[in-house]
N, C-alpha and C positions, 0 to 999 in steps of 0.2 A: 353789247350790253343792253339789257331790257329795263325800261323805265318801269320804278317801282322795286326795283332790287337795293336794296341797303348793299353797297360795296366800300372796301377799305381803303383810303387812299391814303396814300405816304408819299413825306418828302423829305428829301435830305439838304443840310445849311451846309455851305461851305465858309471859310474866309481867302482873304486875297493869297493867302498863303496854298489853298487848296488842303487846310488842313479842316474836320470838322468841329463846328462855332454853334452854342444856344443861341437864338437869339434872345432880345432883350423881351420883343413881344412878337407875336406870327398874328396876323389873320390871315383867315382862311374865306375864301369867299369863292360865289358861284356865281355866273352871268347864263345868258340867256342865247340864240344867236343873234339878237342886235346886241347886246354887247348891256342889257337890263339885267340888274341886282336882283340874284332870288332868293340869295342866303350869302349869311354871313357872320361869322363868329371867332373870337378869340379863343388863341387852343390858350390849355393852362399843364401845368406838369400831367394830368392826368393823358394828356396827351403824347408825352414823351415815352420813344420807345430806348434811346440810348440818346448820348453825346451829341446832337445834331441830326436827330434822327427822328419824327415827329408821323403820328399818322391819325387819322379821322374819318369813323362811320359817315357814311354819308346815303339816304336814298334818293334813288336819280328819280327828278321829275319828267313828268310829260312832254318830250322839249324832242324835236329830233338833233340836238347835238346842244351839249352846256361846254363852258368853258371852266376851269378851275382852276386858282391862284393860294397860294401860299406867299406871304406878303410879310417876311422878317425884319425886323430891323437890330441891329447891332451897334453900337456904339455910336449912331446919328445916320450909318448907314443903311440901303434897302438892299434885302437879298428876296429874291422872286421868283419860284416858280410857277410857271402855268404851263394847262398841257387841254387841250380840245377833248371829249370824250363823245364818239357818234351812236346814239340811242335808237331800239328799236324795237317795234311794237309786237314783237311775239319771240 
């Protein structure tokens, strides 16, 4: 991936059931590689692609590698994904 590119990132909620669950609220946040806050924002329905299924423009900073989290929660519970993404300059 080239920093500077606007890409689509999607995440899917599960519940303990492994069936797919809204949650109540998501952020969606980006770290750095020490692990420094670059971004960070609540999705809202505009974000919703289907039942548990959520995704967000996003363009990748300057950074040779961000981290990125989806951060649900559900009836008091945290559902979380994160996934590393490695960046590069051409």
């Amino acid at each position: 991936m080239i920093y500077g590119n606007t890409i689509k990132i999607k995440a899917t909620f599960y519940d303990t059931n492994n069936a797919l669950v809204d949650p109540d609220t998501i952020l969606f946040r980006v770290y750095d590689p020490n692990k420094k806050a670059l971004y960070a924002k609540f999705l809202t329905i505009d974000n919703k692609i289907s039942t548990g299924l959520y995704e967000i423009n996003y363009t990748l900073p300057n950074e040779p590698s961000i981290t990125y989290e989806f951060n649900g929660v559900k009836d008091g519970f945290a559902i979380v994904n994160r996934e590393e993404i490695k960046l590069s300059f051409s």
